[in-house]
Structures are given as C-alpha cells and as structure tokens.
RODO-2510 file (C-alpha; in nm, 4 decimals, decimal comma):
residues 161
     n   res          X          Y          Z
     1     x     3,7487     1,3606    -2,4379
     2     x     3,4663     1,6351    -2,4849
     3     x     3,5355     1,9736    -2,4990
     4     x     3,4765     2,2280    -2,2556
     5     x     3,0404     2,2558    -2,2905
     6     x     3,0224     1,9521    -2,4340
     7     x     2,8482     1,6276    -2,2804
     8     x     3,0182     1,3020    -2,3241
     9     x     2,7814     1,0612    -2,4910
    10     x     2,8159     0,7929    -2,1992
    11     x     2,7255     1,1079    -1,9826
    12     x     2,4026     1,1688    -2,1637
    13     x     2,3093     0,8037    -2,1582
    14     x     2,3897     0,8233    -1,7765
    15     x     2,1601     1,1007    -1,7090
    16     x     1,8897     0,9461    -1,9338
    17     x     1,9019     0,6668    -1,7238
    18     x     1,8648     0,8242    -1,4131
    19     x     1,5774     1,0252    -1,5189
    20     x     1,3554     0,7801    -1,6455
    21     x     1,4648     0,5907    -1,2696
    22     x     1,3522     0,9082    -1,1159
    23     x     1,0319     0,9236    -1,3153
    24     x     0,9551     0,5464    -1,2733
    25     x     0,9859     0,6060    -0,9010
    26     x     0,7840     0,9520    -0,9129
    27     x     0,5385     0,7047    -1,0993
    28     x     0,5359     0,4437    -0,8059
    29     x     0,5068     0,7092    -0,5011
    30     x     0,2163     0,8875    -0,6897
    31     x     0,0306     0,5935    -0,7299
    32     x     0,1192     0,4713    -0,3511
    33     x    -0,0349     0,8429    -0,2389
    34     x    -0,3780     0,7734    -0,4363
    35     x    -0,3734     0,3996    -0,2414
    36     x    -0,3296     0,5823     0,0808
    37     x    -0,6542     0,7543     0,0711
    38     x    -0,8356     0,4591    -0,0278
    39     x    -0,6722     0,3029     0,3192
    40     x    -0,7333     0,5716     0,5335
    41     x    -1,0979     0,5742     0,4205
    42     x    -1,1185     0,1840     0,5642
    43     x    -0,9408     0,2957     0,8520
    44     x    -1,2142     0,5699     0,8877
    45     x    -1,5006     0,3458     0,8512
    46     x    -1,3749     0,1091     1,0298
    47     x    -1,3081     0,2620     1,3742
    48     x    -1,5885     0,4887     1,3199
    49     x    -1,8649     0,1873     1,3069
    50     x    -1,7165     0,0725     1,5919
    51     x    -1,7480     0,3561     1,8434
    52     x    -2,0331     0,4628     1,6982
    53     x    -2,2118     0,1161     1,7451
    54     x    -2,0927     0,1472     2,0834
    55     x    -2,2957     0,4335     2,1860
    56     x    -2,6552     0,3028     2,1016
    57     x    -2,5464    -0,0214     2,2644
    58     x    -2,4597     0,2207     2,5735
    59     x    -2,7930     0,3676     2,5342
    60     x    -3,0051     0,0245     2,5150
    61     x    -2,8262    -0,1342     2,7820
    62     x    -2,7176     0,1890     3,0229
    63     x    -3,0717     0,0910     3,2932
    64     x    -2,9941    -0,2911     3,2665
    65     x    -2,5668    -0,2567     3,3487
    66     x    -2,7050     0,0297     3,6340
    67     x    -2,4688     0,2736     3,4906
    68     x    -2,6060     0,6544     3,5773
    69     x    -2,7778     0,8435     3,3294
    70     x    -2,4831     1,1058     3,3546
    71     x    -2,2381     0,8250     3,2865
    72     x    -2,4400     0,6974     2,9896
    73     x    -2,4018     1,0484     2,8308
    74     x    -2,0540     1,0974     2,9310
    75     x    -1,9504     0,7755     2,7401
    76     x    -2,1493     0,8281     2,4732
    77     x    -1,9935     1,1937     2,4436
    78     x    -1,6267     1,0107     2,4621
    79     x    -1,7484     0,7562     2,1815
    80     x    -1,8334     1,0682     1,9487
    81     x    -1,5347     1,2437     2,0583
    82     x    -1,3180     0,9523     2,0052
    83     x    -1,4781     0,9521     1,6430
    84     x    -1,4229     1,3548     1,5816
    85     x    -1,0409     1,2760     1,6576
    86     x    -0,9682     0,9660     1,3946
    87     x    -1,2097     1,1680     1,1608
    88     x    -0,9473     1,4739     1,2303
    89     x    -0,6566     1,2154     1,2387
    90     x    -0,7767     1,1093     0,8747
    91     x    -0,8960     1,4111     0,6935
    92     x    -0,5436     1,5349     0,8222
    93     x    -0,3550     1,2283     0,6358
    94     x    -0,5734     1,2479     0,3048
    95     x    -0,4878     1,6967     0,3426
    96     x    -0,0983     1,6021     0,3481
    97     x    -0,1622     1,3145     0,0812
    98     x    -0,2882     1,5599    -0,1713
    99     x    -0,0329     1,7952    -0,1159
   100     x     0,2367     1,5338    -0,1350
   101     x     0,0967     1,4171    -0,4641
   102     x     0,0644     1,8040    -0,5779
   103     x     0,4189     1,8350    -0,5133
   104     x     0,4983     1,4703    -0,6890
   105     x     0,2614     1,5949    -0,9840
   106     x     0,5274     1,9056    -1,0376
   107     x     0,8253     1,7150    -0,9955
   108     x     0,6918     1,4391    -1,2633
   109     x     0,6346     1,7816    -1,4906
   110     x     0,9929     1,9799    -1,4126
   111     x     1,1579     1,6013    -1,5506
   112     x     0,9253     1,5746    -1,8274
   113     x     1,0139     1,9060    -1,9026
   114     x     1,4011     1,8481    -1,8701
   115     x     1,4256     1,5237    -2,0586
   116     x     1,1320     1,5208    -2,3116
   117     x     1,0592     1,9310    -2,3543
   118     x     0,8618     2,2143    -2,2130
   119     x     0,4880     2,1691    -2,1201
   120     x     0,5074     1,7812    -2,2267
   121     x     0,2681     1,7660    -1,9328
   122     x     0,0431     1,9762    -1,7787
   123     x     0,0748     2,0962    -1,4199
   124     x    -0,2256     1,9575    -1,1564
   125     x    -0,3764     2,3072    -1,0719
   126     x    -0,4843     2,3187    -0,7005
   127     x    -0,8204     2,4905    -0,8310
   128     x    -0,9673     2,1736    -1,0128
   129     x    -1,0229     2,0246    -0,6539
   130     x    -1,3811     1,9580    -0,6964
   131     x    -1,2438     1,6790    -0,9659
   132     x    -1,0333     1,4916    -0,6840
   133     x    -1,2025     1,2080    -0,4837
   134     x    -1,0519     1,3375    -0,1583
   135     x    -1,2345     1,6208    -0,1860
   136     x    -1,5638     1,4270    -0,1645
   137     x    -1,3986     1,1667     0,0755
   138     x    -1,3162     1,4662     0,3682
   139     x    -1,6759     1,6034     0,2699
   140     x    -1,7942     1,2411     0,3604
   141     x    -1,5832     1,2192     0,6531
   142     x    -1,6995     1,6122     0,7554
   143     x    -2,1123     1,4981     0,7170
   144     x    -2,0931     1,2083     0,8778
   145     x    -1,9293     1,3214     1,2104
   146     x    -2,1284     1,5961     1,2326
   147     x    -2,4463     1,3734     1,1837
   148     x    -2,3426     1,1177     1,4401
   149     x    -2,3277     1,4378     1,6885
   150     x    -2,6932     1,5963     1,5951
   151     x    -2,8281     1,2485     1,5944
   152     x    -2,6842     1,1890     1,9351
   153     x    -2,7814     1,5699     2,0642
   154     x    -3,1439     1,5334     1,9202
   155     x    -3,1961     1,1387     2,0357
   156     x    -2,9890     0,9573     2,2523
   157     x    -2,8592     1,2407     2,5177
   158     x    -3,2330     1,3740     2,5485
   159     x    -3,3380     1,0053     2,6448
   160     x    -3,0723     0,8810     2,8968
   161     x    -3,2702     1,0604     3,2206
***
C-alpha cells in the first residue's frame, strides 16, 4: 500500500491510460469539427444554387406562367431571402465550429501539459484567424449573398415591369 502522497503504480498506469483515451478522443472530435465545415460548405452551395437558379427561371418565365410583375419580384425577393437565412444558418455553424475546436485545441494543450509537460504544445491563438479556412469560407459565403442581392437589385427587379 502507498503512503499517504504517494501514487500507486497501477494508479499511474490507470490515469495514463485514460489520458491518452481522452487525447485520442480530443484527436477524433477535432478532426470531426474541421469535416463539419467542409459539409456545411456543400450544404451552402448546394441550397444556394438552387434558389438562386430559381429566381432567373422566375424572371424568364414570369410573362409566359402570367404571374404579375409584383409577384415575380416578390418571389424572387423570397428566393434571395431564403438564401440570406441558410447563408446565416451556415456561417452560424462554421462561427460555433471554430470556437468548439478553439476550446478542443486548449483542452488537447491542458492534457499535453498534464501528462507530457508544460508548453509541449502551443495554444491556437484566436488572432491568427486570417490562417483558418473558415475565415475565407464565411468571407465566401458573406460576397456571394450580397452579390446575388446587387445582381438582383441592379438586373432582374428593374426588368420585371
């Protein structure tokens, strides 16, 4: 039996196993967060081609269904809007995403710190963010809604008398 202070060494081997289990699972939801983004990119694209394409098919075809000019430019309003709400939907996932992995990043570090010794790895600083990819993803998403709105206040609202 170990004195008072002391850890057993089946204790240490215990705890040693359980940390690298912890880390290996750290490990696996950091990577899962990174695959995430890439997803809800698709998911992006995806539904935004498709209500986009929608609106100059509205606008083509608005005088041959006999839909009112006002209706045209109502649904093609809805379309964009429908697009500015999954763009906010997804730029809000990829926001939590990061932080989630910030906060997996300094978990992985206060282990490595515990079981192989201080500073082992660096801490993610928040201020490198130019050097993430989500950074450039919500910048995508961010240009290209706004785009799809001048293109359809400058073009396709104008024309629908």
């Amino acid at each position: 039996m170990a004195a008072p202070g002391e850890t057993r060494p089946e204790a240490a081997s215990i705890h040693n196993e359980f940390a690298l289990e912890r880390y290996r699972y750290i490990l696996q939801q950091i990577h899962a967060v990174n695959e995430n983004a890439h997803r809800f990119l698709a998911l992006y694209q995806t539904l935004a081609t498709a209500l986009v394409s929608a609106a100059p098919a509205l606008f083509v075809g608005y005088r041959k269904w006999d839909v009112p000019p006002a209706t045209a430019r109502g649904g093609v309003v809805g379309l964009l809007t429908l697009v500015t709400v999954v763009a906010a939907f997804t730029a809000t996932l990829i926001v939590v995403g990061a932080l989630s992995w910030l906060d997996l990043r300094n978990e992985e570090c206060d282990l490595a710190d515990e079981i192989v010794g201080p500073d082992f790895r660096k801490r993610p600083r928040p201020g490198n963010f130019l050097r993430w990819y989500e950074t450039y993803v919500l910048l995508f998403i961010l240009v290209s809604v706004i785009t799809m709105w001048v293109l359809a206040a400058l073009l396709l609202l104008p024309a629908m008398r």
